[in-house]
N, CA, C and O atoms as a Tinker XYZ file with bonds, in Angstrom:
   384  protein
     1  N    -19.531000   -8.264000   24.978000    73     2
     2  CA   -19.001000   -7.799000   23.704000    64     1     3
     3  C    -18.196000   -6.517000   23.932000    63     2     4     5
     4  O    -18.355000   -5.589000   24.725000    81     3
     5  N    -17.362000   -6.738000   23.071000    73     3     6
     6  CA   -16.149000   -5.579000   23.749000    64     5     7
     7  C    -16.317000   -4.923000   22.421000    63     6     8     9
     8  O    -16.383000   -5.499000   21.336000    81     7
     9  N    -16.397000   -3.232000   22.722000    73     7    10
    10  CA   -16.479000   -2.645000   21.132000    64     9    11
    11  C    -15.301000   -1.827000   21.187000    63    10    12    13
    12  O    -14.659000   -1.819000   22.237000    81    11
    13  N    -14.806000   -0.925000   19.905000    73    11    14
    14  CA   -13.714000   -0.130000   19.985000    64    13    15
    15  C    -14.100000    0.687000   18.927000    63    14    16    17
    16  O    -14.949000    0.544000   18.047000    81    15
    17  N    -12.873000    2.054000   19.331000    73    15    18
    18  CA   -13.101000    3.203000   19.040000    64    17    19
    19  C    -12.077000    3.047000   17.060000    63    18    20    21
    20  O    -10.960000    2.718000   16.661000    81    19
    21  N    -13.407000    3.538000   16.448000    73    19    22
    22  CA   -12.821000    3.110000   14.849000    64    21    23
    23  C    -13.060000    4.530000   14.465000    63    22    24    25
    24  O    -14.209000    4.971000   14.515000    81    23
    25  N    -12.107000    5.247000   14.103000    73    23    26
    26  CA   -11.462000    6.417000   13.837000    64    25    27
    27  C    -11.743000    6.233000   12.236000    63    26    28    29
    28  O    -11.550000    5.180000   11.628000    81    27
    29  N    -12.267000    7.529000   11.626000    73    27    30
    30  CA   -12.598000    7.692000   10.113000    64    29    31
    31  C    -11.934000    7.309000    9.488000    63    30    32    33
    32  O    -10.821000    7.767000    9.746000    81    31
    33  N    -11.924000    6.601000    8.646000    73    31    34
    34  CA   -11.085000    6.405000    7.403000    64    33    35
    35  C    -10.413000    7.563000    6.446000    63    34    36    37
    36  O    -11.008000    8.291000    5.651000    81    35
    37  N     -9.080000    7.530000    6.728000    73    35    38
    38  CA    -8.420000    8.598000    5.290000    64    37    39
    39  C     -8.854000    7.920000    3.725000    63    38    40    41
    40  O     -8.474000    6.817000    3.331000    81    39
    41  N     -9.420000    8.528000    3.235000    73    39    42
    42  CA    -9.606000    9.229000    2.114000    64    41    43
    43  C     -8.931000    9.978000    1.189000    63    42    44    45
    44  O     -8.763000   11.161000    1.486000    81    43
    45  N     -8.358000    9.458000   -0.208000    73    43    46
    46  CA    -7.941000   10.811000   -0.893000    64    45    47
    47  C     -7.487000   10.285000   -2.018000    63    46    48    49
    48  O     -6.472000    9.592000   -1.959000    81    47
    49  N     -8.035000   10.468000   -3.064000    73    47    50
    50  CA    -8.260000   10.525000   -4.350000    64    49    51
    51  C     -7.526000   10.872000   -5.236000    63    50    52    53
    52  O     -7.498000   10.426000   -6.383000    81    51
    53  N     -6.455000   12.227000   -4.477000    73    51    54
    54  CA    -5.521000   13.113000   -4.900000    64    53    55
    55  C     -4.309000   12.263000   -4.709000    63    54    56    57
    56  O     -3.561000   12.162000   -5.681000    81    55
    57  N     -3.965000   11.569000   -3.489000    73    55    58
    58  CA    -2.919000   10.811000   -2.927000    64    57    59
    59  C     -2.657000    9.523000   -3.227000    63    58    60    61
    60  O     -1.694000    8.817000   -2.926000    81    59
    61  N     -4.010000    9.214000   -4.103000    73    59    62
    62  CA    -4.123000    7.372000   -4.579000    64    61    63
    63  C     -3.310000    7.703000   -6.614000    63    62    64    65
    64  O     -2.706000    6.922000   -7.350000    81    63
    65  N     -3.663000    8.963000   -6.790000    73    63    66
    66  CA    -3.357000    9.437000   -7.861000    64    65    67
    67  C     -2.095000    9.063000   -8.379000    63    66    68    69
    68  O     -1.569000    8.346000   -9.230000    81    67
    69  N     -1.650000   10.523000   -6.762000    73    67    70
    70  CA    -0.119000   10.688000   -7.367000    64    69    71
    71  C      0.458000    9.206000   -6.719000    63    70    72    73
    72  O      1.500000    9.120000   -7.369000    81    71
    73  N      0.440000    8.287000   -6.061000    73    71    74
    74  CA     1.262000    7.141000   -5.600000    64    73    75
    75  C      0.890000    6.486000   -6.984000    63    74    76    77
    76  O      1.490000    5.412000   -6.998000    81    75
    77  N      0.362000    6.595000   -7.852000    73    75    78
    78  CA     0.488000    5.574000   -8.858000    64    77    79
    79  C      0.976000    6.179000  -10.262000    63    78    80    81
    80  O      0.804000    5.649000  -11.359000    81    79
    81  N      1.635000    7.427000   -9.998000    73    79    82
    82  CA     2.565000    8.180000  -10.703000    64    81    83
    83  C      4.359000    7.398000  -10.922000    63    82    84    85
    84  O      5.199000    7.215000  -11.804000    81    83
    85  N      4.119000    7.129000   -9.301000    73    83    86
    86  CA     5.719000    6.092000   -9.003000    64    85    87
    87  C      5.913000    4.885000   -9.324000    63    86    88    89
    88  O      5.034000    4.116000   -9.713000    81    87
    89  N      7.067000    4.633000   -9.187000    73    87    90
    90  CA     7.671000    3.230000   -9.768000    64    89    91
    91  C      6.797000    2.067000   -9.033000    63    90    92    93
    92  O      5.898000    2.182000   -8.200000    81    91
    93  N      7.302000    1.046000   -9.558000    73    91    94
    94  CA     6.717000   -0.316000   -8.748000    64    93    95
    95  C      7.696000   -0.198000   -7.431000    63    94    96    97
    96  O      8.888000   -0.478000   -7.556000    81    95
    97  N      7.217000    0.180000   -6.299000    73    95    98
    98  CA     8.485000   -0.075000   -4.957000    64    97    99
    99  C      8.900000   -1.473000   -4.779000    63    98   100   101
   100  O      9.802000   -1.687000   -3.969000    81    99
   101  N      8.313000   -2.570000   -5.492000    73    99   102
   102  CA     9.332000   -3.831000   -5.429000    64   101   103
   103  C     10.308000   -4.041000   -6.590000    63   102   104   105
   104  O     11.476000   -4.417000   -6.494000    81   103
   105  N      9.784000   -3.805000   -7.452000    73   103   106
   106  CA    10.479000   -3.905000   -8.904000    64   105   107
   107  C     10.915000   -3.028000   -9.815000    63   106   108   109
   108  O     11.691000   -3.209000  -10.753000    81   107
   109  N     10.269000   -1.915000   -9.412000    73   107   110
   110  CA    10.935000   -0.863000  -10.169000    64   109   111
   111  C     10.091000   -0.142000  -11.192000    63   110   112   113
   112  O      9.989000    1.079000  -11.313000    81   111
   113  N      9.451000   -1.158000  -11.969000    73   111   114
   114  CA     8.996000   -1.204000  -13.395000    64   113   115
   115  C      7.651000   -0.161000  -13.311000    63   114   116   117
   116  O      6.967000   -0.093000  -12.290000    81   115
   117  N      7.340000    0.734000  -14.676000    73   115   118
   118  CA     6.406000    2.082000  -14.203000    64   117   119
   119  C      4.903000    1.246000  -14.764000    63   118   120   121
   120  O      4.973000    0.106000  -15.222000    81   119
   121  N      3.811000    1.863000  -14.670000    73   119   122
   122  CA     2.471000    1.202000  -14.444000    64   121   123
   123  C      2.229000    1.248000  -13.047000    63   122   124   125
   124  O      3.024000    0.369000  -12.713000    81   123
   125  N      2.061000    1.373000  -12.701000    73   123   126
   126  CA     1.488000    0.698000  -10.931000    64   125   127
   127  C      0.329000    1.094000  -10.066000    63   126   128   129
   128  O      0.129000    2.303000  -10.181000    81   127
   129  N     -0.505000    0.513000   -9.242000    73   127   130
   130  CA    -1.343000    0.297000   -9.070000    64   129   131
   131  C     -0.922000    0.656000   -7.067000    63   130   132   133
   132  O      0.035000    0.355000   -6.355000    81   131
   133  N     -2.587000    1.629000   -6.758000    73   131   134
   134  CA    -2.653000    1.954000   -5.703000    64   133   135
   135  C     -2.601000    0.621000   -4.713000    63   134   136   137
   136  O     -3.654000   -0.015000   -4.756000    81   135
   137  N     -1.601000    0.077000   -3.839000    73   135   138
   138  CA    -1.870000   -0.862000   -2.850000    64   137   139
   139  C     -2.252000   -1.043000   -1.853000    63   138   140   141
   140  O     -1.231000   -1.133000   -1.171000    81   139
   141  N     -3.085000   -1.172000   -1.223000    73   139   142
   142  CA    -3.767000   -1.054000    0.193000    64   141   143
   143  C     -2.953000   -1.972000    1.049000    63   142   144   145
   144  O     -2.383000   -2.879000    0.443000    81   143
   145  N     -2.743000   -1.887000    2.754000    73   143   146
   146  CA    -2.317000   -2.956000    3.007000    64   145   147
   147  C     -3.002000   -3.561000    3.355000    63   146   148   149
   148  O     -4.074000   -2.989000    3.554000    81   147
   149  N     -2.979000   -4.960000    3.668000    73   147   150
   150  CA    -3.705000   -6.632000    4.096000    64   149   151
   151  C     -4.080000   -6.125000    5.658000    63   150   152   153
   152  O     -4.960000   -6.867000    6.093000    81   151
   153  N     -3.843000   -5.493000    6.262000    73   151   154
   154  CA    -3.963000   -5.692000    7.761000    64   153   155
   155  C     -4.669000   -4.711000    8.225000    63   154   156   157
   156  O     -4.364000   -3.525000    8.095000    81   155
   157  N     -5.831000   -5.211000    8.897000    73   155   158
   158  CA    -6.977000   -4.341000    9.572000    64   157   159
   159  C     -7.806000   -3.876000    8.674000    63   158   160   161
   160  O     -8.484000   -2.916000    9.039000    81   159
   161  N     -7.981000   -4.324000    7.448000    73   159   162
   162  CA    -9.423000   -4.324000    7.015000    64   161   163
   163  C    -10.679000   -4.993000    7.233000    63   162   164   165
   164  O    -10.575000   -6.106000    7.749000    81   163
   165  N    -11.644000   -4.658000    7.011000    73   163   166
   166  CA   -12.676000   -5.617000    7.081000    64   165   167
   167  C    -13.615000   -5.988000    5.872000    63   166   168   169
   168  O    -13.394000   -5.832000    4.671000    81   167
   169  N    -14.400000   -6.367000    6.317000    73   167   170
   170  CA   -15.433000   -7.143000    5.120000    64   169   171
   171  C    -15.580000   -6.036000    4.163000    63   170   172   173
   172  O    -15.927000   -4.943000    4.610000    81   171
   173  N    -15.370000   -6.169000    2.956000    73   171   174
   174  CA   -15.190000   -4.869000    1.830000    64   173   175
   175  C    -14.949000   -3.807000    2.047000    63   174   176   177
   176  O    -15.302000   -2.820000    1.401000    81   175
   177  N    -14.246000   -3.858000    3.085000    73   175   178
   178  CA   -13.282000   -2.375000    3.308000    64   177   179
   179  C    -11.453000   -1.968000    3.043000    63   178   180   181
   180  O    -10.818000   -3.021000    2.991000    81   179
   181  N    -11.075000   -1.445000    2.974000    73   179   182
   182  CA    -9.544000   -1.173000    2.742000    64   181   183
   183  C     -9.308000   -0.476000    3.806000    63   182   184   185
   184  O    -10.210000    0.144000    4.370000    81   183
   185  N     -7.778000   -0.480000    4.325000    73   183   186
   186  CA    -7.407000    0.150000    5.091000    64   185   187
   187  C     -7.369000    1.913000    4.339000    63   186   188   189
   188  O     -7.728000    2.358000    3.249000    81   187
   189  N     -6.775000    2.499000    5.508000    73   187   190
   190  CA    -6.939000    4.253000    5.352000    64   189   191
   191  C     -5.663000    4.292000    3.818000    63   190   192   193
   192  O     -4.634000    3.621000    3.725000    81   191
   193  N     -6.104000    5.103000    3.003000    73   191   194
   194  CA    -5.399000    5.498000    2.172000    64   193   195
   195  C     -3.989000    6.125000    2.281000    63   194   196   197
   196  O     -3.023000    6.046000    1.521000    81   195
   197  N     -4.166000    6.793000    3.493000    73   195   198
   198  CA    -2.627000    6.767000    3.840000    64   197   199
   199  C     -1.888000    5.458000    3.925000    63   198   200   201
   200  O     -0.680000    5.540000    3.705000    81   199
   201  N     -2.321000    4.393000    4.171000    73   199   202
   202  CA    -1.236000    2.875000    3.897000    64   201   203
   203  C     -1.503000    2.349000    2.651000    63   202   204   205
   204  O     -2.277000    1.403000    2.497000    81   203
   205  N     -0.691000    3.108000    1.405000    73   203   206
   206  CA    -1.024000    2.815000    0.084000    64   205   207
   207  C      0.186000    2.364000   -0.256000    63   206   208   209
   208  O      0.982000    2.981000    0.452000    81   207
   209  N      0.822000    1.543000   -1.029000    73   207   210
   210  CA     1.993000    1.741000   -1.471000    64   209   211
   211  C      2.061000    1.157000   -3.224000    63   210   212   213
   212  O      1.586000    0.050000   -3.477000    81   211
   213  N      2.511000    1.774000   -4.033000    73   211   214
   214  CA     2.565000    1.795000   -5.407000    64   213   215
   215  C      3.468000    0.778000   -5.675000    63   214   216   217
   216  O      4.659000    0.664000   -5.385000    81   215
   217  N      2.194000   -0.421000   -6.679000    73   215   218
   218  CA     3.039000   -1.521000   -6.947000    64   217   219
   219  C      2.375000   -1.821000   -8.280000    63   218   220   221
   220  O      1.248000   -1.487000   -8.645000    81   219
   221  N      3.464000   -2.642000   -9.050000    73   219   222
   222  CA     2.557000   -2.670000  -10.671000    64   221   223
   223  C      1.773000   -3.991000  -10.496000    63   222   224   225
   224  O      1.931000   -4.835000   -9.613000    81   223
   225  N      0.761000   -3.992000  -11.680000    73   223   226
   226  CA    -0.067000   -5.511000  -11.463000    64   225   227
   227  C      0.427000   -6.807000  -10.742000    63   226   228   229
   228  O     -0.162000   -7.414000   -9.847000    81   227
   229  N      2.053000   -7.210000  -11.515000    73   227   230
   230  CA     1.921000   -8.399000  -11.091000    64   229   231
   231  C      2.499000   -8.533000   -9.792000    63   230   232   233
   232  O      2.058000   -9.353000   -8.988000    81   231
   233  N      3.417000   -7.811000   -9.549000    73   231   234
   234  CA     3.817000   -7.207000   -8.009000    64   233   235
   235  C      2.398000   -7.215000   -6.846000    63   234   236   237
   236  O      2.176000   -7.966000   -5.896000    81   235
   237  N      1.704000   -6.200000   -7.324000    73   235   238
   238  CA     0.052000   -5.969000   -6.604000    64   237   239
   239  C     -0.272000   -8.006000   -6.341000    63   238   240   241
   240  O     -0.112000   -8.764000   -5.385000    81   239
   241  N     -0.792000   -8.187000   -7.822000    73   239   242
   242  CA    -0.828000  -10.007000   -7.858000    64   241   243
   243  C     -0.621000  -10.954000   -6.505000    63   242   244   245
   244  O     -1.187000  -11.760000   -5.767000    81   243
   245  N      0.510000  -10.306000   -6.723000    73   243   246
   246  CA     1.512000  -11.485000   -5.796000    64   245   247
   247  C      1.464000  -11.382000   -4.995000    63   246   248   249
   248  O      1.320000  -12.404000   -4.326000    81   247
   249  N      1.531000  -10.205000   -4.369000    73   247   250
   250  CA     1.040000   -9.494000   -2.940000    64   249   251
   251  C     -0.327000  -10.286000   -2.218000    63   250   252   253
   252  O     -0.422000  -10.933000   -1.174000    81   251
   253  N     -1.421000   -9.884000   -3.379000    73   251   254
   254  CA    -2.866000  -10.307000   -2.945000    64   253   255
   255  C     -3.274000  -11.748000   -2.597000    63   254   256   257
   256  O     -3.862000  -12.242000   -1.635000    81   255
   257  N     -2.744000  -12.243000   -3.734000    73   255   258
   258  CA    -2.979000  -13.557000   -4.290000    64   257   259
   259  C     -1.916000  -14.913000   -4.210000    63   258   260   261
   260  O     -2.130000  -16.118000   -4.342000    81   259
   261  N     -0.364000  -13.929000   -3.859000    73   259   262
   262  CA     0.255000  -14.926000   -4.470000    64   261   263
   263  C      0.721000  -16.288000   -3.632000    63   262   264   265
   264  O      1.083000  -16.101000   -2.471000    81   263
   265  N      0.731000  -17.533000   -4.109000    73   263   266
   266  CA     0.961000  -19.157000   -3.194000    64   265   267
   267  C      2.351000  -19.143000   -2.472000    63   266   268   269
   268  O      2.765000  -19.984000   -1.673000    81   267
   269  N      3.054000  -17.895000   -2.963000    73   267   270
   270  CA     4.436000  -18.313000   -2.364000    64   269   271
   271  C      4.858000  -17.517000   -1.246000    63   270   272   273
   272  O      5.937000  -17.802000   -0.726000    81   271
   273  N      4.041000  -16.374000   -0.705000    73   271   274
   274  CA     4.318000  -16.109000    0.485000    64   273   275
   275  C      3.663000  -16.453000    1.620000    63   274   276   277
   276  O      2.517000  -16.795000    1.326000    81   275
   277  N      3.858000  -16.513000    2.712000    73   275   278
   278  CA     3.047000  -16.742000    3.626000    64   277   279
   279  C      2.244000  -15.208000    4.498000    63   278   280   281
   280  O      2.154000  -14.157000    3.863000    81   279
   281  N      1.914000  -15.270000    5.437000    73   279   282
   282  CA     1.133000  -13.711000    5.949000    64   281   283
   283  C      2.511000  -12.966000    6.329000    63   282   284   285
   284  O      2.694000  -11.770000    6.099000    81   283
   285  N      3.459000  -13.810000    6.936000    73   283   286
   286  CA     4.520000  -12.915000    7.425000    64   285   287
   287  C      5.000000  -12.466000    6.755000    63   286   288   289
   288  O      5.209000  -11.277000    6.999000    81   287
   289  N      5.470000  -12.940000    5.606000    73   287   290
   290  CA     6.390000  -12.192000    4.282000    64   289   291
   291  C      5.954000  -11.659000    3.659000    63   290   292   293
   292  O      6.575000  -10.933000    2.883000    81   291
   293  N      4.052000  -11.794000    3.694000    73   291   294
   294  CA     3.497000  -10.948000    2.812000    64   293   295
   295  C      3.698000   -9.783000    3.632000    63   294   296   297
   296  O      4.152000   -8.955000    2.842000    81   295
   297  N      3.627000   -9.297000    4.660000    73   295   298
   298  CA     3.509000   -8.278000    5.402000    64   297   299
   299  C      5.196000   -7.761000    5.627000    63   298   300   301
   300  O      5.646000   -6.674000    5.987000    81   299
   301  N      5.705000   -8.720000    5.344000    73   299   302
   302  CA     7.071000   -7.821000    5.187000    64   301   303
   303  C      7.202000   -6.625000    4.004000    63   302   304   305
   304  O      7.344000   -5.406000    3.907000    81   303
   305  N      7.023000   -8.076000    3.008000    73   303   306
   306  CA     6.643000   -7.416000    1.486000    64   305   307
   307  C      6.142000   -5.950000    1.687000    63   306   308   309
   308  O      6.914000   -4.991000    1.662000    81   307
   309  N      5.051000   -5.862000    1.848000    73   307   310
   310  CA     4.637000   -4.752000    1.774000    64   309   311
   311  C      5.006000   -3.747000    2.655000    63   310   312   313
   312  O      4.770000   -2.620000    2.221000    81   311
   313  N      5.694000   -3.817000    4.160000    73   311   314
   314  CA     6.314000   -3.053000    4.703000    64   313   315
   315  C      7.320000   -2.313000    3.785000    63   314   316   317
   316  O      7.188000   -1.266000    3.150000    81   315
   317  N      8.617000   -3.372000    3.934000    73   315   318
   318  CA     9.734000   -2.935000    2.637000    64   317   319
   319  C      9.312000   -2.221000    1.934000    63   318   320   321
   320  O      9.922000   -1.152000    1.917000    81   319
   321  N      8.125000   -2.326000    0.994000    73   319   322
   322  CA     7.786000   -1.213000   -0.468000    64   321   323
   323  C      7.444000    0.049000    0.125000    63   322   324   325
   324  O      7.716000    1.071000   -0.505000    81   323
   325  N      6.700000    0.152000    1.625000    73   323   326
   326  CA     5.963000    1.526000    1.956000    64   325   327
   327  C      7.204000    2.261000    2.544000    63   326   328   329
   328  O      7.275000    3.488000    2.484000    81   327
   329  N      8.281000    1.427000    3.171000    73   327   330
   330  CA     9.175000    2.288000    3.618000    64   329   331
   331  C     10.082000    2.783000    2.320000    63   330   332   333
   332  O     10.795000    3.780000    2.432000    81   331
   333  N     10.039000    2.302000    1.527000    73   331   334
   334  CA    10.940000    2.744000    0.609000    64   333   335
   335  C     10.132000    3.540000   -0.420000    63   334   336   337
   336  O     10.707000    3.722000   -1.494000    81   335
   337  N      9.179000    3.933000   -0.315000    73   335   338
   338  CA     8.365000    4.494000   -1.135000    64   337   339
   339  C      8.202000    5.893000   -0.383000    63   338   340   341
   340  O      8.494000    6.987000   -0.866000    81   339
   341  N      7.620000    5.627000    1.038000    73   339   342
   342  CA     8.042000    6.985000    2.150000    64   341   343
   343  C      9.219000    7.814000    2.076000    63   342   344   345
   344  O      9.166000    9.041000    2.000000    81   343
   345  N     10.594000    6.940000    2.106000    73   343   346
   346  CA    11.714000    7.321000    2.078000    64   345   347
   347  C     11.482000    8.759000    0.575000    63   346   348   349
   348  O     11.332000    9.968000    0.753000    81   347
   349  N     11.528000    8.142000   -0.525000    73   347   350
   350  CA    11.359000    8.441000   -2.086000    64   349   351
   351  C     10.776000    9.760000   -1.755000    63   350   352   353
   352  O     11.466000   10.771000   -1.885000    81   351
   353  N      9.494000    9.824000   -1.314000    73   351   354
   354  CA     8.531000   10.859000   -1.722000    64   353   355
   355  C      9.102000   12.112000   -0.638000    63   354   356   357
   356  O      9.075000   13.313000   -0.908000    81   355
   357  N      9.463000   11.691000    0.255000    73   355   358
   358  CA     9.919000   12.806000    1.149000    64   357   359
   359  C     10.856000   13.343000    0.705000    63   358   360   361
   360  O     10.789000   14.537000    0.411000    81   359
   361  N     12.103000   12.553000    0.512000    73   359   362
   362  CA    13.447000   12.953000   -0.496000    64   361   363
   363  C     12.828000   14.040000   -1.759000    63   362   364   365
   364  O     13.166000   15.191000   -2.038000    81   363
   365  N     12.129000   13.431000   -2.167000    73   363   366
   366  CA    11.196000   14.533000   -3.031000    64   365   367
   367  C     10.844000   15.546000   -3.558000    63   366   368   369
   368  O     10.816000   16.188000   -4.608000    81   367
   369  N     10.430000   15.497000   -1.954000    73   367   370
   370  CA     9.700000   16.823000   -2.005000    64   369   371
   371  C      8.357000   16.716000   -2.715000    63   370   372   373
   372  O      7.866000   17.616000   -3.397000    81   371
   373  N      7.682000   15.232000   -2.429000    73   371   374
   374  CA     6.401000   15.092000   -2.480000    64   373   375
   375  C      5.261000   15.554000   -1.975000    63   374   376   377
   376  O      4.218000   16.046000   -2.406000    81   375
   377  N      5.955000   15.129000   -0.455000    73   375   378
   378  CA     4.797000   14.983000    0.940000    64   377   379
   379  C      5.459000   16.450000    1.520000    63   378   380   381
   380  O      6.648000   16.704000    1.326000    81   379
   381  N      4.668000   17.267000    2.161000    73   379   382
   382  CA     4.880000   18.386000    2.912000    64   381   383
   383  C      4.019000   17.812000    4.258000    63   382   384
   384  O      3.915000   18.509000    5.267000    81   383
C-alpha cells in the first residue's frame, strides 16, 4: 500500500464569502454559489477552498449534475470560469 503526503486543507469562510459576491463566471448572471472543483476530492470532502469558482445555481447544476458534459468538458468548464474569475479579482484589486 502506497500512502501519500495530504497537505491541510485551505479553509476560509471569508474567501467562500466574497467569491459569491461575483458574477456567475460562465454566464454572467448575479446570485452565485461557492464552486468547488470535481477533482481530487474524496468521500465527503471538497477540494481546498482556494479552488472555488463563483457560479449561479443553474450554472453550479450543470457543472455537478449536468447529462451533457462529459468529465473532460466538465473540467474544462470549470477551468475557463476559475481562470477568468482569477483574471477579474486580481484586476481588482481583490486578492493581495
Amino acid at each position: 500500500m502506497t500512502s501519500y503526503f495530504k497537505a491541510p486543507q485551505f479553509r476560509s469562510e471569508k474567501f467562500r464569502k466574497l467569491v459569491t459576491t461575483l458574477p456567475c463566471q460562465h454566464c454572467g448572471t448575479s446570485g452565485t454559489q461557492a464552486a468547488h472543483r470535481n477533482q481530487g476530492k474524496g468521500l465527503a470532502l471538497k477540494t481546498s477552498d482556494a479552488l472555488i469558482v463563483a457560479l449561479c445555481p443553474t450554472c453550479h447544476s450543470q457543472l455537478d449534475q449536468g447529462k451533457d458534459m462529459d468529465r473532460t468538458e466538465r473540467r474544462a468548464f470549470w477551468d475557463d470560469a476559475y481562470i477568468r474569475q482569477m483574471q477579474y479579482m486580481i484586476e481588482e484589486g481583490m486578492l493581495k
